[in-house]
MOPAC internal coordinates of N, CA, C and O (Angstrom, degrees):
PM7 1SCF
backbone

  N    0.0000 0     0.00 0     0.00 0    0    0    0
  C    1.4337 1     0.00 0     0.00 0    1    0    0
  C    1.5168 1   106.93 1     0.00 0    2    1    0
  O    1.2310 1   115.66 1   -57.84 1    3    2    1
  N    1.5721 1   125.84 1   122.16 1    3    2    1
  C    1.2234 1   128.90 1   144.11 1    5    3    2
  C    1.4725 1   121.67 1   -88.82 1    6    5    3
  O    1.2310 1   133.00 1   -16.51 1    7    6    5
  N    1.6644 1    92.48 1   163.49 1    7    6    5
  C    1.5678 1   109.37 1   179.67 1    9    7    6
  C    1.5149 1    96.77 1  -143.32 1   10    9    7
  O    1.2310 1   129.13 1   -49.45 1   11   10    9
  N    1.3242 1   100.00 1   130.55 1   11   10    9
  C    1.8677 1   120.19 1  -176.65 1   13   11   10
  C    1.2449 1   105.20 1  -117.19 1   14   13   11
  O    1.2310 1   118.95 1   -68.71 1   15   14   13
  N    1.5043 1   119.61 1   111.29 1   15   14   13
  C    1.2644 1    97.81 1   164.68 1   17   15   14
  C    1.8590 1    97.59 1  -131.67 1   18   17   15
  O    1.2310 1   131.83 1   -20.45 1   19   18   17
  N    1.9236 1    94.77 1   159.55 1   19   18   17
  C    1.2854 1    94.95 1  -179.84 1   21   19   18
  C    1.2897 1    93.70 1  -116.73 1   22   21   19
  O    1.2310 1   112.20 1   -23.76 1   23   22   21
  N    1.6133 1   132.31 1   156.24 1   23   22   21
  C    1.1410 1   127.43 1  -178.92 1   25   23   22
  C    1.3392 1   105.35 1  -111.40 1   26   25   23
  O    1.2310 1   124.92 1   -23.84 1   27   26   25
  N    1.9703 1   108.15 1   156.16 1   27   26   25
  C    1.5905 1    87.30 1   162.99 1   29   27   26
  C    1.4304 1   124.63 1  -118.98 1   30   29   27
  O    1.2310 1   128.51 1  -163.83 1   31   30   29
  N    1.6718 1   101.21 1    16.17 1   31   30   29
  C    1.3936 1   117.44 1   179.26 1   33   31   30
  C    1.5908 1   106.75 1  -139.92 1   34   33   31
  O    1.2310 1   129.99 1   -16.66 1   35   34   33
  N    1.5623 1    98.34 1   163.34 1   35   34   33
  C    1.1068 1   115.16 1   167.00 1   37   35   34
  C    1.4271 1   146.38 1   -72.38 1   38   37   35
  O    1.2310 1   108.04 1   -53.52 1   39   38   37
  N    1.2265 1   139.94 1   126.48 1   39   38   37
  C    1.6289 1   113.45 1  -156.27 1   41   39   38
  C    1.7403 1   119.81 1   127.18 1   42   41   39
  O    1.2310 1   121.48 1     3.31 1   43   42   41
  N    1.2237 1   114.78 1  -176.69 1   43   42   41
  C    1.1381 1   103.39 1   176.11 1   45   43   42
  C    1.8519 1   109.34 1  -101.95 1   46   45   43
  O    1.2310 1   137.55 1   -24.14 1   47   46   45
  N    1.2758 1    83.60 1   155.86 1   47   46   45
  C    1.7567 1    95.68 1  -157.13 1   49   47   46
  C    2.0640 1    97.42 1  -124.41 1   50   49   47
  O    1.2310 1   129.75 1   -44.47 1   51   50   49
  N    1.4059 1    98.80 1   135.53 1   51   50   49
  C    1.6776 1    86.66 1   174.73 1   53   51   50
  C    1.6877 1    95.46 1  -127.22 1   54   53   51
  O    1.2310 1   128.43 1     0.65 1   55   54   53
  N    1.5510 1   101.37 1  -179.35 1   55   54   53
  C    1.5469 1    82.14 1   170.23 1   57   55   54
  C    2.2555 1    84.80 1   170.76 1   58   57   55
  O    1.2310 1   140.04 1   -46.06 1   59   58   57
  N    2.0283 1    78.73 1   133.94 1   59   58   57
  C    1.9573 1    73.09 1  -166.50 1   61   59   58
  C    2.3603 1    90.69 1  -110.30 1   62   61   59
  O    1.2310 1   139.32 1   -32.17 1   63   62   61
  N    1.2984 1    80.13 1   147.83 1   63   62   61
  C    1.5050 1   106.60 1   162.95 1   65   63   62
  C    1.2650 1   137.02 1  -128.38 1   66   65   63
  O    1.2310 1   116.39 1   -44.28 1   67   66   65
  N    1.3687 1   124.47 1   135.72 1   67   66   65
  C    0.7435 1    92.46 1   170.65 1   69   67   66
  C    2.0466 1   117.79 1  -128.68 1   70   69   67
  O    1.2310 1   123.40 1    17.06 1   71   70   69
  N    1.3443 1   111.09 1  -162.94 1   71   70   69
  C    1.3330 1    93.83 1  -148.38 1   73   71   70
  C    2.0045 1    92.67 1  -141.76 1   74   73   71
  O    1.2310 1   121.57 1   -69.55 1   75   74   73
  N    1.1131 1   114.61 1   110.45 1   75   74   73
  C    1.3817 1   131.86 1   173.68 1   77   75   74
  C    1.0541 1   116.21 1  -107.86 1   78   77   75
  O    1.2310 1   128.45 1   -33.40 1   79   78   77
  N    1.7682 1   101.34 1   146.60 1   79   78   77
  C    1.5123 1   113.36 1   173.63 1   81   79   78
  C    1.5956 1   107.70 1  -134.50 1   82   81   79
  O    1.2310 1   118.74 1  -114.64 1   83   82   81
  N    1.8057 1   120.01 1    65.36 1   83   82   81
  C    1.4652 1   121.35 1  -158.64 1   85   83   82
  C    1.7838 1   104.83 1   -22.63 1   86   85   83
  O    1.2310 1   126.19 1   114.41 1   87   86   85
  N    1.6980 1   105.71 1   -65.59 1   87   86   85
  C    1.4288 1   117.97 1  -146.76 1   89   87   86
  C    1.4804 1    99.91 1   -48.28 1   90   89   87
  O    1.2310 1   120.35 1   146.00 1   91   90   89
  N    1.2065 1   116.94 1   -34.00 1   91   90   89
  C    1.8293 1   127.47 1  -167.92 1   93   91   90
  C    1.5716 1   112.96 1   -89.58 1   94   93   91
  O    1.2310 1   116.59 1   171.90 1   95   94   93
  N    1.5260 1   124.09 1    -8.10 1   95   94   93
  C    1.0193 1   152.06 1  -159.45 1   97   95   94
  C    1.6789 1   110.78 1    28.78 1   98   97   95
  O    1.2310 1   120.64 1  -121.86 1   99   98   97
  N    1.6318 1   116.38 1    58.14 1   99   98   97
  C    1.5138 1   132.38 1   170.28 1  101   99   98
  C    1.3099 1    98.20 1  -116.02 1  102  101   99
  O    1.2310 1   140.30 1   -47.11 1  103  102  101
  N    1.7650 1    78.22 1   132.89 1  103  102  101
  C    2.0134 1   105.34 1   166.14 1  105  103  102
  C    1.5673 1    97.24 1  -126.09 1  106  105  103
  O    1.2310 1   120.18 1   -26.90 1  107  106  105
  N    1.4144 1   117.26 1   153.10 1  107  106  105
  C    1.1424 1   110.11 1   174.75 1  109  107  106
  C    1.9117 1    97.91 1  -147.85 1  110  109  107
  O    1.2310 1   111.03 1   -30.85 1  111  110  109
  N    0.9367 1   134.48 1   149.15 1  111  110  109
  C    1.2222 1   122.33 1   159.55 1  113  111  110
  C    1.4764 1   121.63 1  -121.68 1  114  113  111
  O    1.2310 1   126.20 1    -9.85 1  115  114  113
  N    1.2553 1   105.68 1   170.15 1  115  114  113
  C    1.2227 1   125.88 1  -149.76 1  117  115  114
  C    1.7031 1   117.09 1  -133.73 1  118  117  115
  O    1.2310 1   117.77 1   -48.63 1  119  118  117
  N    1.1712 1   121.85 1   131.37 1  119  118  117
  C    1.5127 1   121.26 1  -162.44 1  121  119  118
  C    1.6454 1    86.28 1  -126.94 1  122  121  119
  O    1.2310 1   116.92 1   -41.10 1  123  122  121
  N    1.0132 1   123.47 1   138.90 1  123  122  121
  C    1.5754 1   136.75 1  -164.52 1  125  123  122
  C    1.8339 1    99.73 1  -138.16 1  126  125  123
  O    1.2310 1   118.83 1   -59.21 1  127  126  125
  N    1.0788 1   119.83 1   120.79 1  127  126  125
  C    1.5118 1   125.36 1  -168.67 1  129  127  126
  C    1.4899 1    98.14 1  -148.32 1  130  129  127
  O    1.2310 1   132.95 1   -46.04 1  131  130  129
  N    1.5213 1    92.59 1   133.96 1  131  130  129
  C    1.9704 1   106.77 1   173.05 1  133  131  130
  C    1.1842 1   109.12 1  -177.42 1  134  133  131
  O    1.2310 1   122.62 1   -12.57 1  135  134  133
  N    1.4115 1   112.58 1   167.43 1  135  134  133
  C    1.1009 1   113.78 1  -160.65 1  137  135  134
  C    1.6208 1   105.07 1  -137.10 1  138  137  135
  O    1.2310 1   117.77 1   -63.01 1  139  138  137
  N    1.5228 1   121.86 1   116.99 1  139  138  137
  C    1.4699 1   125.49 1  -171.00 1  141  139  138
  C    1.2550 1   126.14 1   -75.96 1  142  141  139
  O    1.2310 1   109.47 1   -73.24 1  143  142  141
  N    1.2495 1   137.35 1   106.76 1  143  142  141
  C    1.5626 1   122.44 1  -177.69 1  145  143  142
  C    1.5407 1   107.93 1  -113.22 1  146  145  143
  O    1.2310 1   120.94 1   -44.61 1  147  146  145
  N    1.2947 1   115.82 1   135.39 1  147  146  145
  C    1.4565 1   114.62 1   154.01 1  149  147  146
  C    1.4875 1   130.43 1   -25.27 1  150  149  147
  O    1.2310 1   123.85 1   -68.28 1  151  150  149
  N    1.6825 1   110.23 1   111.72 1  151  150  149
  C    1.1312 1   115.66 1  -179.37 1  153  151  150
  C    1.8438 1   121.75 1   -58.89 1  154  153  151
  O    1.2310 1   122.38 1   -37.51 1  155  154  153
  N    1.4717 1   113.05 1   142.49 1  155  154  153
  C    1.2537 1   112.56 1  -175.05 1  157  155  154
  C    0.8829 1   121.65 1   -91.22 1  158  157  155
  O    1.2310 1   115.87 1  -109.11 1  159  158  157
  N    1.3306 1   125.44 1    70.89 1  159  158  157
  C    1.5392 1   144.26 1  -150.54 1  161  159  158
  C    1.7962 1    97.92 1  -136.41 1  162  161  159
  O    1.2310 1   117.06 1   -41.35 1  163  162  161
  N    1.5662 1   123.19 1   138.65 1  163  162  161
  C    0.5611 1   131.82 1  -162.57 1  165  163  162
  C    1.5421 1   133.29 1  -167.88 1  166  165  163
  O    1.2310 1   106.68 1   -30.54 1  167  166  165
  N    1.7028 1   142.39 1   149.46 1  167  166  165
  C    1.4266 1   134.33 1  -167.50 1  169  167  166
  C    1.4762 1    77.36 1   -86.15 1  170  169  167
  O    1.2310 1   132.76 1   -35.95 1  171  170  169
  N    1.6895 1    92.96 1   144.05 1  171  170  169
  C    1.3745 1   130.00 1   150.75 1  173  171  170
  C    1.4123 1   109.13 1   -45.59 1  174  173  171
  O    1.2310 1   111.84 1   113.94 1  175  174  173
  N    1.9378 1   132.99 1   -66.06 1  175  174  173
  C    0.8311 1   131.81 1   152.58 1  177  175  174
  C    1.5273 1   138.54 1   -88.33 1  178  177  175
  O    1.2310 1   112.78 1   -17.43 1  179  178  177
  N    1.4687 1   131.24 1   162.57 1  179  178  177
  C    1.3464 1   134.30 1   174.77 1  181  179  178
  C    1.9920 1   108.06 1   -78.62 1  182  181  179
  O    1.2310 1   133.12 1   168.22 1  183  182  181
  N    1.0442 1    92.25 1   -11.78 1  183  182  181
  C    1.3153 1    82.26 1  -151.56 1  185  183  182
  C    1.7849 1   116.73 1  -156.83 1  186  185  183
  O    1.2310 1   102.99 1   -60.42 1  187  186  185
  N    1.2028 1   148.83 1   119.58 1  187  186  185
  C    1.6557 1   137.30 1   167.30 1  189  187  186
  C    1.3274 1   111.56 1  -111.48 1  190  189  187
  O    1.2310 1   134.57 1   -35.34 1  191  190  189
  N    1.2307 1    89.43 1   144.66 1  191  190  189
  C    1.4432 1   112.48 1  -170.81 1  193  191  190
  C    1.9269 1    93.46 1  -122.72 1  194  193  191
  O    1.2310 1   134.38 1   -59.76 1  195  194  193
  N    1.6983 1    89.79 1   120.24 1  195  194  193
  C    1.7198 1    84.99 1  -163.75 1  197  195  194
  C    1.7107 1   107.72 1  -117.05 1  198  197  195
  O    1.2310 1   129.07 1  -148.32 1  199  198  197
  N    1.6328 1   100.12 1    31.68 1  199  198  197
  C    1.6030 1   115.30 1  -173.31 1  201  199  198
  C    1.4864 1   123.17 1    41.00 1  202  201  199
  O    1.2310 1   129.79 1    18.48 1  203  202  201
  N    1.0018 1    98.73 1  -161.52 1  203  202  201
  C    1.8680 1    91.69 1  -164.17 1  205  203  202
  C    1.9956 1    98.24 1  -103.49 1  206  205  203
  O    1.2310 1   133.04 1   -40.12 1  207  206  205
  N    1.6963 1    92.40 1   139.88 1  207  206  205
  C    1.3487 1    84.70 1  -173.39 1  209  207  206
  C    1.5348 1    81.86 1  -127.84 1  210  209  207
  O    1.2310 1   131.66 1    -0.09 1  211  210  209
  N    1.4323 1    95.10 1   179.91 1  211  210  209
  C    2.0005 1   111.88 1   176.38 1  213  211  210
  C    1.4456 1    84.56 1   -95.00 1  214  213  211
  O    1.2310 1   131.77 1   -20.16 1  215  214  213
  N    1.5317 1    94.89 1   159.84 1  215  214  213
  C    1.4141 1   116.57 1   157.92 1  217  215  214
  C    1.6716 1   118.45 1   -39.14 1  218  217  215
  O    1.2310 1   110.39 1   -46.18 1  219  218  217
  N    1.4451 1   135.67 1   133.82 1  219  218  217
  C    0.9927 1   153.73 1   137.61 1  221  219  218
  C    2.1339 1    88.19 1   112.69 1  222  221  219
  O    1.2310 1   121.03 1  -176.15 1  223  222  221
  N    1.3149 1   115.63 1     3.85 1  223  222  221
  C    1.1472 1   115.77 1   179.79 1  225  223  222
  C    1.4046 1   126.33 1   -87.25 1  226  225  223
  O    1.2310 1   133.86 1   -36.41 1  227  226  225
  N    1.6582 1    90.82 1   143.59 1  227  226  225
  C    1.7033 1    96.73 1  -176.32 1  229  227  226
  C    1.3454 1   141.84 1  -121.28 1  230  229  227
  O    1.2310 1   110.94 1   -15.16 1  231  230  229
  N    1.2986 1   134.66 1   164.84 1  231  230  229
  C    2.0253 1   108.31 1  -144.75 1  233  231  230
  C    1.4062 1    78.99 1  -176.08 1  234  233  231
  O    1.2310 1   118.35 1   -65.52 1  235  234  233
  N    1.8160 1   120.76 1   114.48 1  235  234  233
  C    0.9769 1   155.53 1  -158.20 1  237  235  234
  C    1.7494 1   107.64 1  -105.15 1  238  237  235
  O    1.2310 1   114.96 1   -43.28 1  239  238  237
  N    1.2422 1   127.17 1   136.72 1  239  238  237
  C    1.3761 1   115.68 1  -171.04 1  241  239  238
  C    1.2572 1   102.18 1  -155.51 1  242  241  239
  O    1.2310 1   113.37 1   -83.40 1  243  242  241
  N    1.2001 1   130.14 1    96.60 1  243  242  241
  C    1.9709 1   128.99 1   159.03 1  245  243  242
  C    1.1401 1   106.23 1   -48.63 1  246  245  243
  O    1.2310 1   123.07 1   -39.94 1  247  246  245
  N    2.0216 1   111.71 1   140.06 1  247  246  245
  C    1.0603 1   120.52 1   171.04 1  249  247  246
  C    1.8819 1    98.07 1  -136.18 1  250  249  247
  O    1.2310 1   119.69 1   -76.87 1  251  250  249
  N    1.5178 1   118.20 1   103.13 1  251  250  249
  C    1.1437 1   106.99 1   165.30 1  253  251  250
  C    1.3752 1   119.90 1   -89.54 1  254  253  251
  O    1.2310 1   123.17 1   -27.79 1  255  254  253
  N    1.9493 1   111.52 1   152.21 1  255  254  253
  C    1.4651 1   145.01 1   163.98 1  257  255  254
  C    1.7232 1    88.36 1   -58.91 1  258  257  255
  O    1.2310 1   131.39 1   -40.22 1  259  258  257
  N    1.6309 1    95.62 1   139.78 1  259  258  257
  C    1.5299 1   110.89 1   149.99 1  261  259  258
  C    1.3191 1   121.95 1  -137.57 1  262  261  259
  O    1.2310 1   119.91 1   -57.54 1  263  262  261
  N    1.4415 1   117.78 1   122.46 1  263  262  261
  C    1.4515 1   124.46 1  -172.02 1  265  263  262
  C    1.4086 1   110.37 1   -96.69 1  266  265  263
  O    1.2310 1   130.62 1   -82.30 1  267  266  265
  N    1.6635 1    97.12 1    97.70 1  267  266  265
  C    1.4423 1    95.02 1   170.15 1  269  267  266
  C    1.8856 1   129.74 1   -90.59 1  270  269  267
  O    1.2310 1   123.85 1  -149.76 1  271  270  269
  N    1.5555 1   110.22 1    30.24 1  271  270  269
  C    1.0660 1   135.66 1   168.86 1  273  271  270
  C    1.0995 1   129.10 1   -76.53 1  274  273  271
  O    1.2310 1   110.81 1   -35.94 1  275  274  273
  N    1.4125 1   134.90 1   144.06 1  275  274  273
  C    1.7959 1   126.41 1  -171.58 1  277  275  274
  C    1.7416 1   112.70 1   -86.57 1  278  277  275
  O    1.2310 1   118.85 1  -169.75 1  279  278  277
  N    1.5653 1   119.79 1    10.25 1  279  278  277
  C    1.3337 1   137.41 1   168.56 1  281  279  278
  C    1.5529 1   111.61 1  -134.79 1  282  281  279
  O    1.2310 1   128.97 1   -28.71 1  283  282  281
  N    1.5718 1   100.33 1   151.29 1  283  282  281
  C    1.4119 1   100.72 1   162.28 1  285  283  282
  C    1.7936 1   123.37 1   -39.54 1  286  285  283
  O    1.2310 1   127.11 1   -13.24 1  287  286  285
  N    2.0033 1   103.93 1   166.76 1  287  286  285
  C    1.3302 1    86.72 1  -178.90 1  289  287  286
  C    1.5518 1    73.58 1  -128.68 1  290  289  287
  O    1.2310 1   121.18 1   -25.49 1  291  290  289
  N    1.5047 1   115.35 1   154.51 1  291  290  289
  C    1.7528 1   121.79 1   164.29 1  293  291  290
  C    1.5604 1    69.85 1   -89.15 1  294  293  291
  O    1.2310 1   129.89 1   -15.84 1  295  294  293
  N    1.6716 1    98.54 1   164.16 1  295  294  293
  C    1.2335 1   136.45 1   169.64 1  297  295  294
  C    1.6938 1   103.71 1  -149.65 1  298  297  295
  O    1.2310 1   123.39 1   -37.59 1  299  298  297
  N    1.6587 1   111.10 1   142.41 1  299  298  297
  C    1.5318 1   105.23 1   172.13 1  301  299  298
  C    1.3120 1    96.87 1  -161.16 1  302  301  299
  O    1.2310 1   111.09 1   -76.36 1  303  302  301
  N    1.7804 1   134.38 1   103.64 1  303  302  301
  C    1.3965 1   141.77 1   147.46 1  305  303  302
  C    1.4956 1   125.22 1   -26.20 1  306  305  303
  O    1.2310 1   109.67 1   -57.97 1  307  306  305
  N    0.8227 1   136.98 1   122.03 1  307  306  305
  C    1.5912 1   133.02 1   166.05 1  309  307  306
  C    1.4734 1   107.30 1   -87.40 1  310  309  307
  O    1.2310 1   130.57 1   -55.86 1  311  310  309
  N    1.1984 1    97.21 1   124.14 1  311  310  309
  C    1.4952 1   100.74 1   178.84 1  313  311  310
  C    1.7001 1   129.99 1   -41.69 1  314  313  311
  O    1.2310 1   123.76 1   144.18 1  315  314  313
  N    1.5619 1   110.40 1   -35.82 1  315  314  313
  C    1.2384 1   134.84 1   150.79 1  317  315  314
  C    1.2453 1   111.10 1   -13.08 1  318  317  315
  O    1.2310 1   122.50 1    98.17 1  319  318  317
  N    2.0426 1   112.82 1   -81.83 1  319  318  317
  C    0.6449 1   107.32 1  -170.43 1  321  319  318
  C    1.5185 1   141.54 1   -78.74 1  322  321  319
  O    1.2310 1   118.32 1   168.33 1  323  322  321
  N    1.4273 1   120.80 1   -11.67 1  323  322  321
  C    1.1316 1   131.67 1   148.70 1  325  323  322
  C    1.9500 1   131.14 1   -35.17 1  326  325  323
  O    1.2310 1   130.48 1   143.57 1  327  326  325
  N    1.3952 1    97.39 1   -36.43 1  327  326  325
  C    1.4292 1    95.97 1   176.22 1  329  327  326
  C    1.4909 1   128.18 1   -67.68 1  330  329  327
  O    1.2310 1   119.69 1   -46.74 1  331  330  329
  N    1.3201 1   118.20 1   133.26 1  331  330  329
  C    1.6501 1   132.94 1   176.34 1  333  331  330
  C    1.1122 1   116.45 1   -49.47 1  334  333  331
  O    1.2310 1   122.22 1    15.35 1  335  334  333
  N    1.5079 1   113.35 1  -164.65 1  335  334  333
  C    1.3494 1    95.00 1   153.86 1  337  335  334
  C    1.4930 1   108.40 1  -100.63 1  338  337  335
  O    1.2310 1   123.67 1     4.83 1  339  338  337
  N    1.7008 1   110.56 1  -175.17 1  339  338  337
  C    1.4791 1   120.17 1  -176.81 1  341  339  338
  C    1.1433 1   123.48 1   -68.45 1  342  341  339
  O    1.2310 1   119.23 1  -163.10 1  343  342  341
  N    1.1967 1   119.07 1    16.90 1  343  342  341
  C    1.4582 1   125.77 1  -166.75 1  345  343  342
  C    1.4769 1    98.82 1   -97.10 1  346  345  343
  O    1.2310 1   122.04 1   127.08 1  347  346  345
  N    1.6254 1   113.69 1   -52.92 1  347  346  345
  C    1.3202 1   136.09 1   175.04 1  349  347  346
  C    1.6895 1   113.99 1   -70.20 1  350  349  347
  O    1.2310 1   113.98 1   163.36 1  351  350  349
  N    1.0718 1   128.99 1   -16.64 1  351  350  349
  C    1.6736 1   125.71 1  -177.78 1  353  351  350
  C    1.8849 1    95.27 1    67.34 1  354  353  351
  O    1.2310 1   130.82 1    43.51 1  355  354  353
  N    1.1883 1    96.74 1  -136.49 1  355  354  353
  C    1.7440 1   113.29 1  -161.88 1  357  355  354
  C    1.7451 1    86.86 1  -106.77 1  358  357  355
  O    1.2310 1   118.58 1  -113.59 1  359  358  357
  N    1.0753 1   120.31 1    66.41 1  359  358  357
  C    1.6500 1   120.66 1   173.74 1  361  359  358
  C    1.3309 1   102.51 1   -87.33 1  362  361  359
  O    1.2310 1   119.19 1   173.61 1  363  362  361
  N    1.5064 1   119.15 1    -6.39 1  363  362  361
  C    1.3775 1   104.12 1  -172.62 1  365  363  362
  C    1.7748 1   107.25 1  -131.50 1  366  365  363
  O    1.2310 1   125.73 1   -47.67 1  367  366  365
  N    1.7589 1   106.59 1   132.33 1  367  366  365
  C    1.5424 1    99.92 1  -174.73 1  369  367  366
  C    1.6377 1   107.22 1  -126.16 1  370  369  367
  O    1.2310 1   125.87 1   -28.79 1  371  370  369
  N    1.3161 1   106.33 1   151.21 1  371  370  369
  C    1.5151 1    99.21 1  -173.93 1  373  371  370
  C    2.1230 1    99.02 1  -119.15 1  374  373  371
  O    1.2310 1   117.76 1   -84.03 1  375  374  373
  N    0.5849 1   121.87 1    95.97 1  375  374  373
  C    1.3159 1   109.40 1   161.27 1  377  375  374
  C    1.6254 1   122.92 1  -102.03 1  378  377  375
  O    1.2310 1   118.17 1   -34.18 1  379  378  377
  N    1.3640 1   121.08 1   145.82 1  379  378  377
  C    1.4976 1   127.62 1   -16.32 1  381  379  378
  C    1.2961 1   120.50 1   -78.80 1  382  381  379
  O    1.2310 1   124.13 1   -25.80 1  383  382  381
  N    1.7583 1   109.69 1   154.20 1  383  382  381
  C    1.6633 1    91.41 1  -145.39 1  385  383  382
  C    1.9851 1    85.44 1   -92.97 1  386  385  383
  O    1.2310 1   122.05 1   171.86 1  387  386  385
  N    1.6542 1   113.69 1    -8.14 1  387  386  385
  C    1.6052 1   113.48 1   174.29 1  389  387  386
  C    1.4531 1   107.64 1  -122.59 1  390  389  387
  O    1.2310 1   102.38 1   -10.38 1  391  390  389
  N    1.0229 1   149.86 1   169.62 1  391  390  389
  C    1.7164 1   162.94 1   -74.40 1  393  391  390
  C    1.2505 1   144.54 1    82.18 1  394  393  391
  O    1.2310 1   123.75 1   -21.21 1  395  394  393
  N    1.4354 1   110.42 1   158.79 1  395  394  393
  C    1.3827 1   125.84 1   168.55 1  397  395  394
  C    1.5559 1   102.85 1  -126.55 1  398  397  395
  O    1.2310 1   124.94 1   -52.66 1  399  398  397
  N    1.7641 1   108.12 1   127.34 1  399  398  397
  C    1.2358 1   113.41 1   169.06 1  401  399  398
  C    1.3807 1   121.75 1  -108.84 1  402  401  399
  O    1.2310 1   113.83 1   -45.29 1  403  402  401
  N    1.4316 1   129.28 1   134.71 1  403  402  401
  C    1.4856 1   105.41 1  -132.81 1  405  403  402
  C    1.5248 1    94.11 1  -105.26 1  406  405  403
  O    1.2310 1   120.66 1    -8.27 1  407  406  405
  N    1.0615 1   116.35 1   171.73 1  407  406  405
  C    1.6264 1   124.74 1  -169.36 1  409  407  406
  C    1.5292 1   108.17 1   -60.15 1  410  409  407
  O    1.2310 1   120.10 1   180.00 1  411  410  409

């Protein structure tokens, strides 16, 4: 038997089940307890510095994720949040905007 859970907060989380088998007539329940912490996942850098360009100019910069976790991490951007402000349009691109960064 597995149990998956995804959380959507931080903290400790409880949560009861329970678990039948009609034909055999067993119920058993189940108390499920854990506690969520922020994954230790993290930019390589704080910060880019993308030097001085002319107008309409462009200057490319890798920024790798590091998973300092003992499992993969999914990762997935919302396009949302990627956008600048309106002054700039879509000056800024992240690819890939979903992943797995591996342990």
């Amino acid at each position: 038997m597995v149990f998956e859970y995804i959380p959507d907060a931080v903290g400790e989380h409880e949560s009861h089940w329970i678990f039948r088998i009609p034909s055999e007539n067993i119920v058993q329940h189940f108390l499920v307890v854990g506690r969520v912490n922020e994954p230790n996942v993290l930019f390589e850098t704080g910060k880019i510095k993308f030097g001085p360009l002319l107008l309409q100019g462009k200057n490319r910069e890798v920024v790798s994720l590091i998973n300092q976790e003992h499992i993969p991490f999914s990762f997935s951007f919302a396009k949302e949040s990627v956008k600048g402000s309106p002054d700039f349009g879509d000056s800024l691109r992240v690819s890939p905007m979903s992943g797995v960064v591996p342990a």
